[in-house]
N, C-alpha and C positions, 0 to 999 in steps of 0.2 A: 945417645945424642942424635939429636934429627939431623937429615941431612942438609946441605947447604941448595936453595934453591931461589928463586926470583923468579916474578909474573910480573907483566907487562900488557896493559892496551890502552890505549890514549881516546878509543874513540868514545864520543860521546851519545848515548843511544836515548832514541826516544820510542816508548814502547805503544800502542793500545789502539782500540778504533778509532775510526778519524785521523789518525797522526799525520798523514798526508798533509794535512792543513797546517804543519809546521814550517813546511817547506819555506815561506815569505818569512817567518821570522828566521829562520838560521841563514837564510840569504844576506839578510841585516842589509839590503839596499844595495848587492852588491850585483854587475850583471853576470848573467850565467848561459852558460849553453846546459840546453837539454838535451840527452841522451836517452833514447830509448828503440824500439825495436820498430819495424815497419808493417805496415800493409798487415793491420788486424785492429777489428773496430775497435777493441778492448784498449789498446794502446793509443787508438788516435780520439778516443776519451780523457786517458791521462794526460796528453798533452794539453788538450782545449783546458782542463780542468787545473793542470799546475799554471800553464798561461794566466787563467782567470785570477787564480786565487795570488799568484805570486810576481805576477805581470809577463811582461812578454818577453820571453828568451831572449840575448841577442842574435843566438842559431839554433839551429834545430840537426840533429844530426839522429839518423833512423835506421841504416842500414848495419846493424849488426850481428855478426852471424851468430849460431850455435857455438861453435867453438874457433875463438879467434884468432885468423890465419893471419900470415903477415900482407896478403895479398891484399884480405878484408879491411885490415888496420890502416893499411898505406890506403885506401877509397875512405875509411872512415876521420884521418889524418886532413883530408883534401875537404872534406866538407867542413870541418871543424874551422878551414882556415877562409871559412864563405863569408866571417865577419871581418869587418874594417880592421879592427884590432882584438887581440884574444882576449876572450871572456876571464872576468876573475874568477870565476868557480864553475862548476860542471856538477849538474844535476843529475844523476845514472838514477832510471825510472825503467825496473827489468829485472829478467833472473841475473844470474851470477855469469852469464859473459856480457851483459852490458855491465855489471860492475867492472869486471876484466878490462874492459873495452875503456870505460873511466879512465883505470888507472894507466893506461897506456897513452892518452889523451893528455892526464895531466903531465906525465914526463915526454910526450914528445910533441905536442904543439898540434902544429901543421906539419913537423916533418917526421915520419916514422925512420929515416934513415937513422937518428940521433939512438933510439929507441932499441932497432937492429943491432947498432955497432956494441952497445952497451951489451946486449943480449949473447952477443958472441964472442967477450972480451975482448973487445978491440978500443972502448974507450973504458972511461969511470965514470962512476955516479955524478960527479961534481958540471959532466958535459949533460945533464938533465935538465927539466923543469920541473917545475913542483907547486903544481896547480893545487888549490884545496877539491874535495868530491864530499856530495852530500849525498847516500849511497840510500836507497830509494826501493829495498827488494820487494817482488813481485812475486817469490817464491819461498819455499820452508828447504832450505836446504846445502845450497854451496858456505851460507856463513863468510861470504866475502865484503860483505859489510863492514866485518869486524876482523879484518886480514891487511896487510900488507904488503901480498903477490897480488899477481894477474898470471893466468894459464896463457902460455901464447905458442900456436901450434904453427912450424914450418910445415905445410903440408904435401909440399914438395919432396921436400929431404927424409920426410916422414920423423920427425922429430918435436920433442916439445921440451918450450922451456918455459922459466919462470920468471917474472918479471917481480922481483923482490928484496923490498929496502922499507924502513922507516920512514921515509917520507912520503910511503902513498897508502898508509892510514886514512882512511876517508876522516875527513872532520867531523861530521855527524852520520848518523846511522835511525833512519826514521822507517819504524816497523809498521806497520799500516797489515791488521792480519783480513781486511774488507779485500785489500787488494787481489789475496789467493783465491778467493771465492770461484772466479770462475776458471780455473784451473784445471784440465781435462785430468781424470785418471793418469795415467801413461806419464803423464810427467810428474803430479801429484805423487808417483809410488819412485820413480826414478831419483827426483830431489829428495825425497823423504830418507830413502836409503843412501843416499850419498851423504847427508848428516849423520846418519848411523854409522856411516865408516870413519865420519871426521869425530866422532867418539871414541870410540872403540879402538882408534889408532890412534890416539893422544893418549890412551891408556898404558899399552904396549909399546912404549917409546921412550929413547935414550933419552929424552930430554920433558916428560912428563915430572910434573909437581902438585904438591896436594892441593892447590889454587885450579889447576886445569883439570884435576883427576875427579874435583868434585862437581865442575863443572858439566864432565862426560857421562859423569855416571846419572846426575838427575837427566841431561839431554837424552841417552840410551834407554833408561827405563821408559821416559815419554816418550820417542817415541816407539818403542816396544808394544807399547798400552795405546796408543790412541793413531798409528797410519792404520792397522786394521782396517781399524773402526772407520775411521774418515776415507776409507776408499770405500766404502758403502754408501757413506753418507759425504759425500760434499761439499755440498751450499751448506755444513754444520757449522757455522761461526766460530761456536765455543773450541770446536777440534780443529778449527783453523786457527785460533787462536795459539792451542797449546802448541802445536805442531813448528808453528813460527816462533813460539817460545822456544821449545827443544832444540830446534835448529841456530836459533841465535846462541844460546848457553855451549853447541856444541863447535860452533867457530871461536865462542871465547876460550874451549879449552884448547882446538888445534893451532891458535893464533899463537901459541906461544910454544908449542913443539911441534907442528907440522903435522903433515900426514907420515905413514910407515908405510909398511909391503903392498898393502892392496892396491892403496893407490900407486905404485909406482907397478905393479904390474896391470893396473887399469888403462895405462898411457899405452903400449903393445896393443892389446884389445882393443884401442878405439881407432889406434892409427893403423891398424893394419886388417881388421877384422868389421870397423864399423860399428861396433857397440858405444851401445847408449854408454853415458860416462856413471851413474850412478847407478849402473846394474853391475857395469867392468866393475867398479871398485868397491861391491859387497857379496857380489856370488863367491868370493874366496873367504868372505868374514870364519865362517865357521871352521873349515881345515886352519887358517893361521891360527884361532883362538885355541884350537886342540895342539898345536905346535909350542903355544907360550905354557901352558898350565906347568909351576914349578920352577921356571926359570928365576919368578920373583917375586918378592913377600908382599909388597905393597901393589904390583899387578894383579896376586891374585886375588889378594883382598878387595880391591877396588872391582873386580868381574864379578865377584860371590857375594855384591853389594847388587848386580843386577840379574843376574843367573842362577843364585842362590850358591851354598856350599860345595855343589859335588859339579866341579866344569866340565868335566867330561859328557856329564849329563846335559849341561849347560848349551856345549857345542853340539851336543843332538838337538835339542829345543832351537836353538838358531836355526839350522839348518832347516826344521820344520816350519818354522817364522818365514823364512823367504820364500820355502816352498810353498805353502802356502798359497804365495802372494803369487806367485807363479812365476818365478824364479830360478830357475835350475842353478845347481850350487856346482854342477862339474862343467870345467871346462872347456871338454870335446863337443858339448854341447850350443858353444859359439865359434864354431868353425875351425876350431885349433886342435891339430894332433896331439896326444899326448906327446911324443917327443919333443915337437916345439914349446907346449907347454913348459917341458922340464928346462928346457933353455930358457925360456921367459923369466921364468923363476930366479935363475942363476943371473939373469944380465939385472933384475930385478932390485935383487940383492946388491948391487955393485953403485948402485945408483943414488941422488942423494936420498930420494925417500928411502929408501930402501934401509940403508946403514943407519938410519931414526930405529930401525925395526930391533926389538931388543934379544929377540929371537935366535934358532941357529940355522945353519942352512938347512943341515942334516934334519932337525925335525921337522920343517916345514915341506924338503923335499919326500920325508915319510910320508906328510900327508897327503903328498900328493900322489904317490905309488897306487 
């Protein structure tokens, strides 16, 4: 008998070149604040450009960081509130912390306090907003388009949480693959691998279904076969195309069981060591993948659909894959001892990504020996 299982995402995606140019009709006449990133020509194009084709903002709001602090959120909270009265919807035109930044937008207004409190059990959802976001990515990779949370980092306390509920589904999801074009390497290989892991961990996870597992596996083969390629080449449309394909298919598989291990020991690595977020949460792909082989029938089968039969072999070939790309797969090799490593690991484990991870301690900590 199959097992009992349910998939879920409500958002509504628009896919291909051009799609940009949808933006005025999912707006349907409503006003909106634009969201996007500052001080770089690329982006002060999209603005003139959604202006033009979708009219004119009622705000504009531009300062959003890499990875959003509550610091950033409460400056980005304060410009949002620069209109008369708040926008019906909120345009996110960016990687995946302007869409974060979105979603934190739509639930706290003008005031990030509401936002905070929520964040640290002190109220409930119901003391939210719940602005619509028509999610706008700029990049092949976070899949927050088609998510739920927002990453939101104290970077203070050295801590991150998640900002995650059903009402911040973005309403529409418009993929525009022109957009990646001028996308430098360095982040081109950073986002690309951070999809690879929101695969790859919706595979090996307590809460993966054959709706999400087929979804990971076409995303992982794609992009297995075509970031290579496309960090040689570019301005290659067609491998920006797919790349933005793979990446959307592999948010639609973690959107419904989250990320597991890598990323919860990716959060350590960024907040204490500085690592990029999509290097932290795939330089361990390969030892976790050699941790799960056998744990599960429908895990393996779903890896040996992208690795072929023999995974052991498999988790050799990963590891060449990143290295490769220049990537180092250990690691001491971003500034952590191996015995902090092994704590990492264990506080990892405890965590909510972590406990997604279908794995054991003991083989994961083997593979890290």
């Amino acid at each position: 008998m199959p097992q009992s299982w349910k998939y879920t995402n409500p958002v509504n995606v628009t896919f291909g070149k051009g799609a940009i140019s949808k933006v005025r009709e999912k707006l349907a006449g409503r006003n909106y604040c634009l969201l996007t990133y500052s001080d770089h020509p690329a982006f002060d194009a999209l603005v003139d450009r959604v202006s033009q084709d979708a009219g004119r903002p009622a705000v504009v709001v531009r300062d959003v960081e890499p990875n959003p602090s509550f610091e950033g959120l409460r400056a980005a909270c304060r410009a949002f509130n620069a209109h008369a009265g708040t926008p019906e919807v909120i345009v996110a035109v960016g990687g995946g912390s302007v869409i974060d930044t979105a979603k934190v937008l739509a639930a706290a207004g003008a005031d990030f306090a509401r936002v905070q409190a929520y964040l640290q059990g002190e109220t409930k959802v119901d003391q939210l907003l719940r602005l619509p976001i028509i999610a706008v990515p700029t990049t092949s990779g976070t899949g927050s388009e088609v998510t739920c949370w927002a990453t939101v980092w104290d970077t203070e306390a050295k801590r991150k949480y998640s900002l995650a509920h059903e009402n911040y589904y973005p309403e529409h999801a418009i993929l525009d693959p022109e957009l990646t074009l001028g996308i430098p390497r360095s982040l081109t290989l950073s986002t690309g691998l951070d999809a690879l892991s929101h695969a790859l961990e919706s595979i090996w996870n307590v809460n993966a279904n054959p709706v999400s597992t087929n979804h990971a596996v076409f995303a992982a083969r794609e992009i297995m076969a075509t970031l290579p390629r496309l960090l040689e080449r570019l301005n290659d449309l067609e491998l920006r195309e797919r790349m933005a394909q793979a990446s959307l298919f592999a948010g639609l598989a973690f959107s419904n069981t989250k990320t597991a291990l890598a990323h919860s020991l990716s959060y350590y690595l960024t907040l204490h060591h500085g690592t990029v977020h999509g290097i932290a949460c795939s330089f361990s792909l390969p030892a976790i993948l050699r941790s799960v082989i056998g744990k599960n029938a429908a895990c393996d089968a779903a890896l040996a659909q992208i690795f072929g039969g023999d995974l052991n072999r498999g988790a050799g070939d990963l590891e060449v894959f990143l290295t490769e790309l220049g990537v180092s797969t250990r690691a001491t090799d971003y500034g952590v001892t191996h015995e902090n490593w092994l704590g990492a690991i264990n506080d990892a484990l405890l965590g909510e990504r972590g406990r997604n991870f279908i794995g054991s301690r003991e083989a994961i900590l083997a593979t890290a020996a």
